[in-house]
C-alpha positions in Angstrom: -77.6 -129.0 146.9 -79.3 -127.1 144.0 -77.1 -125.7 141.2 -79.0 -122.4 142.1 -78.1 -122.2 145.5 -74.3 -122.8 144.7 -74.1 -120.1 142.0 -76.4 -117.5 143.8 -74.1 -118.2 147.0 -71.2 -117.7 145.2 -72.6 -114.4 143.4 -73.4 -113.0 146.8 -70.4 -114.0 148.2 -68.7 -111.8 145.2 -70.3 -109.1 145.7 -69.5 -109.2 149.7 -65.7 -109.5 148.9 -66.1 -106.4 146.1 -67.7 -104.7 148.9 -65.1 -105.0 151.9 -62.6 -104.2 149.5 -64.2 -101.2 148.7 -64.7 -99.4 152.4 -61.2 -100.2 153.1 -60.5 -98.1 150.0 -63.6 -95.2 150.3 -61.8 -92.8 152.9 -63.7 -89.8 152.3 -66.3 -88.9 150.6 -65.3 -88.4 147.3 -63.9 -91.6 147.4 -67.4 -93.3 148.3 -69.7 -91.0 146.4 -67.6 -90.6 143.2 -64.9 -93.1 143.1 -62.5 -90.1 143.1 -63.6 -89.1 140.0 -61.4 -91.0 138.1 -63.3 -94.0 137.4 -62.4 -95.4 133.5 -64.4 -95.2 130.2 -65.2 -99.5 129.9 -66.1 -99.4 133.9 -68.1 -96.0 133.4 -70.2 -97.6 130.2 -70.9 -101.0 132.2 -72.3 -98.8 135.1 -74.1 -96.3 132.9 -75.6 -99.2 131.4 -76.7 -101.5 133.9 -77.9 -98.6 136.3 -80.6 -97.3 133.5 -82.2 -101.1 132.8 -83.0 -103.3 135.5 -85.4 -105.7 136.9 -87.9 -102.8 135.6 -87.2 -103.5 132.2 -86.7 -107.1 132.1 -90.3 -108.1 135.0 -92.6 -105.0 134.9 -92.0 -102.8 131.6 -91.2 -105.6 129.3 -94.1 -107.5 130.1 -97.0 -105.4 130.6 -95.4 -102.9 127.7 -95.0 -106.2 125.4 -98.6 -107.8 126.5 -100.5 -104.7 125.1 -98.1 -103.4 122.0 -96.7 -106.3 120.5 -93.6 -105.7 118.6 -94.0 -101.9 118.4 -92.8 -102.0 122.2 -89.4 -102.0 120.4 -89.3 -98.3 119.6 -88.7 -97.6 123.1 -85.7 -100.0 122.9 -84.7 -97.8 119.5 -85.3 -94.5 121.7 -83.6 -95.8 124.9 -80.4 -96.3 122.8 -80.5 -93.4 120.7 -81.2 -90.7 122.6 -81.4 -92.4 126.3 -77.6 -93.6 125.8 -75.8 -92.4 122.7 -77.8 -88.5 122.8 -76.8 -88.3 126.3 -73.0 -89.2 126.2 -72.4 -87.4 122.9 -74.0 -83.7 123.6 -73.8 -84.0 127.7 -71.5 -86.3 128.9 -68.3 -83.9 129.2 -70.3 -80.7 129.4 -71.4 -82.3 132.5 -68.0 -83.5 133.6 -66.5 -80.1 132.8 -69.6 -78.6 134.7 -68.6 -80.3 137.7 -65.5 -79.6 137.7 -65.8 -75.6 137.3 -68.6 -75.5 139.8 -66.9 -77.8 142.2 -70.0 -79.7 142.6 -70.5 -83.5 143.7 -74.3 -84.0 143.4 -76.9 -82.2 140.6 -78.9 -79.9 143.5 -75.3 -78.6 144.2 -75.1 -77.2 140.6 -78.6 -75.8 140.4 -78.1 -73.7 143.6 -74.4 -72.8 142.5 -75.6 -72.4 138.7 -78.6 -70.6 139.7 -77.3 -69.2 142.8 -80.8 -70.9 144.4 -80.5 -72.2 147.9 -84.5 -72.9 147.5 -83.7 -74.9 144.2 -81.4 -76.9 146.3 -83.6 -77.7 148.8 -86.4 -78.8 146.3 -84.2 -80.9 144.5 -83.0 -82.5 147.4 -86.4 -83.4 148.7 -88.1 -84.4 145.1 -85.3 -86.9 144.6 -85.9 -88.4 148.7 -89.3 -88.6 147.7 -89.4 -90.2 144.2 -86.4 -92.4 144.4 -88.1 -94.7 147.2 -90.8 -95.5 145.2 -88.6 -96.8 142.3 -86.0 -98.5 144.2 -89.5 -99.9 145.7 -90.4 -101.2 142.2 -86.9 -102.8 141.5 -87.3 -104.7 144.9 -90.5 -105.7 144.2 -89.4 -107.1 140.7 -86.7 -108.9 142.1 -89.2 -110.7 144.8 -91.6 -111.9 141.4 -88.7 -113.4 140.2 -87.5 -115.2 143.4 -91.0 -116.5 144.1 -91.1 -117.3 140.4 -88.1 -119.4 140.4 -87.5 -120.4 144.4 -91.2 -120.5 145.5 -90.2 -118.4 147.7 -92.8 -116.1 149.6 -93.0 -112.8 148.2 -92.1 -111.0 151.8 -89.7 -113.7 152.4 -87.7 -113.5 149.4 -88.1 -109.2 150.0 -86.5 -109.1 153.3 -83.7 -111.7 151.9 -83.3 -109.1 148.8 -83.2 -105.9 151.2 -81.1 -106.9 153.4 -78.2 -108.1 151.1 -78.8 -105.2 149.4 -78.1 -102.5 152.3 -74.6 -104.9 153.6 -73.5 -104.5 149.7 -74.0 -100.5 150.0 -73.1 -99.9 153.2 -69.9 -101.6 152.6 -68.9 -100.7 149.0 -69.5 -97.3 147.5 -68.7 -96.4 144.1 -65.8 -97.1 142.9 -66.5 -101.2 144.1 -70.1 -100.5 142.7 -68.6 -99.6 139.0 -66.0 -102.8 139.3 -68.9 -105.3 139.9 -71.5 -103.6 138.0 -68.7 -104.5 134.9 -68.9 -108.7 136.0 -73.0 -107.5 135.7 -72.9 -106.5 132.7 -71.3 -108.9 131.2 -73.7 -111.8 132.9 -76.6 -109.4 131.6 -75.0 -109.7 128.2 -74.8 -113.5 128.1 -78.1 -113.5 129.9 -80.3 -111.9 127.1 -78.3 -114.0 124.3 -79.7 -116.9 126.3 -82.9 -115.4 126.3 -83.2 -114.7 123.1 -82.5 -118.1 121.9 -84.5 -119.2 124.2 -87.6 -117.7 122.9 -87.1 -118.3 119.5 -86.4 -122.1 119.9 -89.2 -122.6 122.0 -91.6 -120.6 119.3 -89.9 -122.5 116.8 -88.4 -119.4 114.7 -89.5 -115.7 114.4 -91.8 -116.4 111.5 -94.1 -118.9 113.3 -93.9 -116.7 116.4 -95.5 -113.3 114.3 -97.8 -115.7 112.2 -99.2 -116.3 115.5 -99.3 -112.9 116.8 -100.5 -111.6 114.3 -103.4 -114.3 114.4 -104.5 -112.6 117.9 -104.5 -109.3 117.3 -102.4 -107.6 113.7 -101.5 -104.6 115.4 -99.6 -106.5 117.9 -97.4 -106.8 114.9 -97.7 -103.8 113.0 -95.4 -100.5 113.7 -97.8 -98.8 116.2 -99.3 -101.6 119.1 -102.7 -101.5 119.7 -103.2 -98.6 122.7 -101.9 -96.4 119.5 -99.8 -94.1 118.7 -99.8 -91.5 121.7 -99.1 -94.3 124.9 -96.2 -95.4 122.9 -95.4 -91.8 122.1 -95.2 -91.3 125.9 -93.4 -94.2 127.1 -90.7 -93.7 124.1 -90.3 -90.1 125.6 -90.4 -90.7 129.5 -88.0 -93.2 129.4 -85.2 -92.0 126.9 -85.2 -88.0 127.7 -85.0 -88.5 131.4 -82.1 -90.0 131.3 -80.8 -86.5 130.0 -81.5 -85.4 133.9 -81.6 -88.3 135.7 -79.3 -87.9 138.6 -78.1 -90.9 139.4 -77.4 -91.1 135.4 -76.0 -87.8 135.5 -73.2 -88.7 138.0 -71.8 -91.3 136.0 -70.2 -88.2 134.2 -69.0 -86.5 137.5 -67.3 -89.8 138.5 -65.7 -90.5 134.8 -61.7 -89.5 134.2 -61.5 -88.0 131.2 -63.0 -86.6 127.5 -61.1 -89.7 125.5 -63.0 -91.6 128.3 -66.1 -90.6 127.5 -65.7 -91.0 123.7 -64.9 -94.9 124.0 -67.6 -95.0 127.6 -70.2 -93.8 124.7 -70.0 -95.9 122.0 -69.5 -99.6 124.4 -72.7 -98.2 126.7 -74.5 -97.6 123.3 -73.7 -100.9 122.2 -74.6 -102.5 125.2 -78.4 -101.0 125.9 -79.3 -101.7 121.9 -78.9 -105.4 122.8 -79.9 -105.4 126.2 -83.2 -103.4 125.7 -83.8 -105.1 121.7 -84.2 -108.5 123.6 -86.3 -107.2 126.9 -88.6 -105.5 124.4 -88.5 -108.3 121.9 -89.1 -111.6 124.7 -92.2 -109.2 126.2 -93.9 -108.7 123.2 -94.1 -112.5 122.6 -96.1 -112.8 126.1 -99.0 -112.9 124.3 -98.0 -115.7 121.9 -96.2 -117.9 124.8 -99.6 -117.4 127.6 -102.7 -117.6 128.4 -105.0 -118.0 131.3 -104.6 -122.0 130.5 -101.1 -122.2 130.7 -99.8 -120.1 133.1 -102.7 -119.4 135.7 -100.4 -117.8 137.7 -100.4 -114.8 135.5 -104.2 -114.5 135.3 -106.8 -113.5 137.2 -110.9 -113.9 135.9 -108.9 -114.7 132.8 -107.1 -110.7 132.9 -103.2 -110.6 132.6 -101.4 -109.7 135.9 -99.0 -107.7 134.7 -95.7 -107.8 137.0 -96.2 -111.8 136.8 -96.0 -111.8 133.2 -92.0 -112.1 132.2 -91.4 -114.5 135.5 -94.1 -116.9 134.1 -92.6 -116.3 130.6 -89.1 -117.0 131.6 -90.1 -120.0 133.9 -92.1 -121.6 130.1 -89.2 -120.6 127.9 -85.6 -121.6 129.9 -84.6 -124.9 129.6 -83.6 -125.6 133.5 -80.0 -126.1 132.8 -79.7 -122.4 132.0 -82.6 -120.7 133.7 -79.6 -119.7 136.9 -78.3 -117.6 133.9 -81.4 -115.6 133.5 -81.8 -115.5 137.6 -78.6 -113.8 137.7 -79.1 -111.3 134.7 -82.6 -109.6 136.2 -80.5 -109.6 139.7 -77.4 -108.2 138.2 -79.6 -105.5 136.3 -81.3 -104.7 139.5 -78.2 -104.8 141.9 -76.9 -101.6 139.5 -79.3 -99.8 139.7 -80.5 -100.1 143.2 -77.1 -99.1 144.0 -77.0 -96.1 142.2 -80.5 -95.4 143.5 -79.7 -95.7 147.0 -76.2 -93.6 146.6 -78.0 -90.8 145.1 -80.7 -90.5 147.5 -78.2 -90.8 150.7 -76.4 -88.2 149.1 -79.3 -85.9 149.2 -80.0 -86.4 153.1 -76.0 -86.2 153.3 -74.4 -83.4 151.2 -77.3 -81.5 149.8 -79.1 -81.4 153.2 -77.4 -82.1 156.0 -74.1 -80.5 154.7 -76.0 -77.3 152.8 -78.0 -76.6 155.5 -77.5 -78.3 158.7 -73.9 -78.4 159.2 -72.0 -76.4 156.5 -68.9 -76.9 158.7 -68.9 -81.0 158.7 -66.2 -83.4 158.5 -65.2 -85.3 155.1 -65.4 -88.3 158.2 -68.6 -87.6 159.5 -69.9 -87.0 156.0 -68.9 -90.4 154.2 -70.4 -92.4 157.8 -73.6 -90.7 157.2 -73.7 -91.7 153.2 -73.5 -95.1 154.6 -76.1 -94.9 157.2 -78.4 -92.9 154.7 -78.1 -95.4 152.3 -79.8 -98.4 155.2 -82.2 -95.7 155.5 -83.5 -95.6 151.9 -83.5 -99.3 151.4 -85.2 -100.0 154.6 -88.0 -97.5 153.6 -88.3 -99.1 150.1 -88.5 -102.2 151.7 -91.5 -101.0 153.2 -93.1 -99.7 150.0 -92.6 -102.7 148.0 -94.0 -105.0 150.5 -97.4 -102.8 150.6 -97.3 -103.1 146.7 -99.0 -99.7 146.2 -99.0 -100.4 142.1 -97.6 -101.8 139.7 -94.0 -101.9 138.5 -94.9 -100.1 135.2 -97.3 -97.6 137.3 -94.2 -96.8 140.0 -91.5 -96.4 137.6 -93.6 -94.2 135.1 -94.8 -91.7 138.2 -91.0 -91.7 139.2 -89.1 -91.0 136.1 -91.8 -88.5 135.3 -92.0 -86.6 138.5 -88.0 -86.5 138.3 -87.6 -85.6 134.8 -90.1 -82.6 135.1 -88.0 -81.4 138.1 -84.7 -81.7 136.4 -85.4 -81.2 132.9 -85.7 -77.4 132.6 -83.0 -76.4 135.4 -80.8 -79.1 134.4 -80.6 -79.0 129.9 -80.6 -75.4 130.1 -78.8 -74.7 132.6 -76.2 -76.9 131.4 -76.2 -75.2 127.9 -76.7 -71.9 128.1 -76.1 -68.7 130.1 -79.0 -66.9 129.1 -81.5 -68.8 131.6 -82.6 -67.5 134.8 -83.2 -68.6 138.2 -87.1 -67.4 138.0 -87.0 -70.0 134.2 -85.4 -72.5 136.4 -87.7 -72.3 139.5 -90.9 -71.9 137.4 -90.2 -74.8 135.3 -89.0 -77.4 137.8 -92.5 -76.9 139.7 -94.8 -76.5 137.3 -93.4 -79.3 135.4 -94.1 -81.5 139.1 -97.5 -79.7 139.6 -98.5 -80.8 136.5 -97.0 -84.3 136.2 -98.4 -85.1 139.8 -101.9 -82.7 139.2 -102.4 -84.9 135.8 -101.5 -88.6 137.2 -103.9 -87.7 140.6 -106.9 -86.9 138.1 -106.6 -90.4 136.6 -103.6 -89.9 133.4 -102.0 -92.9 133.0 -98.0 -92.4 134.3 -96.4 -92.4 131.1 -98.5 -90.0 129.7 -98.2 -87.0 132.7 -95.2 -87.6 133.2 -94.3 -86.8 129.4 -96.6 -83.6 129.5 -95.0 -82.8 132.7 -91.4 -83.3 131.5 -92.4 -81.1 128.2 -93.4 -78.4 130.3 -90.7 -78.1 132.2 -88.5 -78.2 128.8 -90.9 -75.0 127.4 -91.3 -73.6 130.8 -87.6 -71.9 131.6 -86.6 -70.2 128.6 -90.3 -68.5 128.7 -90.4 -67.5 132.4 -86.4 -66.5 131.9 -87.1 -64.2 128.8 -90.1 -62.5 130.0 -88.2 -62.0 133.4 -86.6 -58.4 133.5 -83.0 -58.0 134.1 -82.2 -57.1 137.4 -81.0 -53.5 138.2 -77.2 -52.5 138.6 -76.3 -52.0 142.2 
């Protein structure tokens, strides 16, 4: 029997045993949403971590991102880790925990109605985070199928139902708490993953030197500190994809589900740690595609001689891995991708869950009946992002830069300065959250690349609620 059948069966048959011990243990739904909130500061980093990079990073944005910028692809790794990571635990991490705790609030549409006292901003929140969070789980399903045809041979649908259905058992079983304990054993296979990786690539280039001579040979800006699309593409993928994270809910509710500040202190500086490396070698291996292949090589990633993009990294890692090692890489794009379809999927049940069916539906349910319909929510969303990914309506870069863009201008404004300050309104909060989607949305349907509208759309909503809040009259005394 292949080595790679043992150790993915045993990996599988971890995560099954994680799981089961985890819905014994998730008896309400605090328990299955939040870990209780009392989840430590190494399991809390590992799950920060691995839930923001996944098979995204490591299939789609590293290889298309590293095909047309070259090295310069690594100021989003810089950014992601800066700001993305270390910015967001150091000024929000126990504001938000704090904020959760005085609001009495499990999900982030239950602190913009409470914060704004909005029942409409609710409702919106709720539906903008049904609707975008299927297409990006979509794109981590579909980045995990590459891979498994890459490595298995396995057909593309084949290998997605195989993916989608482990994927909704795990959920359905586990919950949060189990989610942060494996997502720790992730990280860690991530970690020794990437150092594999990276030695990988420079053996098989023979050095970093003869790897940038020849780089540099096709095209000196792949090289140079700005890539060839310049400096504004970059700008825009620097920006979408490390200030999102300041108001990306399923990012945000690592902080609802962590113990304590001292928690959060030692959480920031191990999750900080951890994404430099992690996102330093994605960024790194995908900007030697160029240098490792070419429509002679690896015909699999061409077609009329033009890079497909999401085949890029699987063709890459299949050149590069000695065999011996290449179950290592397997499981660090699946680890990655486990994370943060978890956290994907528990963030979007909760919407149809708490936000919905509890805000509006039924404001008298059960803790019971609430945590059963989490885990029927959550075969819901994967089931529909199944669906999406097998169509293949884009690509992975495409998906993802729509998603976080469309999110981030909905949550930006509310969220930030809501979270900071008094002084904002609910009209600031409402104006900003859809404007910043009408124009994100408005700007990518007249033919703006992703990245771009979803950084003018995230700015916008930034600029957008301290305005509309300062020009907004106080209300009247009763």
């Amino acid at each position: 029997m292949s080595i790679k059948i043992i150790v993915m069966a045993a990996y599988a048959l971890t995560i099954i045993i994680v799981g089961i011990a985890g819905f014994r243990k998730a008896r309400s739904f605090s328990d299955y949403f939040l870990g209780g909130g009392k989840v430590g500061a190494w399991m809390t980093a590992f799950t920060y971590g691995t839930a923001y990079f996944s098979a995204v990073l490591f299939i789609g944005f590293a290889g298309k991102i590293g095909w047309g910028f070259g090295y310069s692809g690594l100021w989003i790794a810089l950014g992601n880790t800066l700001v993305g990571v270390l910015g967001v635990w150091w000024l929000l991490g126990y504001r938000i925990k704090k904020m959760s705790v005085e609001y009495d609030v499990h999900t982030m549409a239950e602190f913009l109605e409470k914060r704004y006292n909005s029942p409409f901003l609710k409702l919106f929140a709720s539906f903008c985070i049904f609707v975008f969070f299927i297409p990006y789980s979509a794109a981590v399903f579909m980045g995990l199928s590459y891979l498994f045809r890459s490595t298995f041979g396995i057909d593309y649908t084949v290998a997605l139902i195989l993916m989608g259905g482990f994927t909704a058992i795990y959920l359905v079983l586990g919950g949060y708490k189990s989610m942060t304990i494996i997502d720790v054993v992730f990280g860690i296979i991530m970690l020794a993953g990437v150092g594999v990786l990276l030695f990988s690539v420079l053996d098989k280039g023979d050095g970093l030197a003869n790897i940038t001579a020849g780089m540099n040979a096709i095209d000196p800006k792949l090289t140079g500190v700005v890539g060839p699309p310049g400096w504004w593409p970059l700008f825009s993928l620097v920006f979408l994809t490390s200030i999102a994270p300041m108001a990306m809910p399923q990012l945000v509710q690592k902080f609802y589900a962590i113990k304590d500040k001292k928690s959060i202190r030692i959480g920031m500086i191990g999750s900080s740690i951890f994404a430099l490396i992690i996102t330093g070698v994605g960024y790194f291996t995908g900007g030697t595609t160029r240098f490792f292949l070419n429509p002679e090589n690896s015909p699999q990633a061409f077609t009329d001689s033009k890079p497909i993009f999401d085949a890029l990294m699987p063709e890459l890692l299949t050149n590069v891995i000695p065999e011996g090692l290449s179950v290592l890489i397997l499981l660090l794009i699946l680890s990655a991708s486990m994370s943060t379809l978890a956290a994907l999927v528990l963030i979007s049940s909760s919407t149809i869950a708490k936000d919905f069916y509890a805000g509006f539906v039924n404001k008298n349910v059960s803790d019971q009946v609430l945590t059963r319909l989490m885990r029927y929510s959550s075969a819901v969303i994967v089931l529909l992002a199944i669906i999406m990914a097998y169509y293949r309506p884009a690509t992975i870069v495409s998906i993802l830069g729509i998603s976080w863009g469309a999110i981030g201008a909905v949550f930006l404004g509310p969220f930030i300065w809501g979270l900071l300050t008094k002084k904002v309104k609910k009209s600031g909060a409402i104006a900003s959250s859809v404007m910043g989607l009408i124009i994100c949305i408005g700007l990518y349907a007249k033919g703006m690349p992703s990245p771009q509208a979803g950084t003018i759309g995230m700015l916008a909503s930034l600029i957008v609620n301290p305005i509309v809040s300062f020009i907004t009259p106080p209300k009247a005394p009763h």
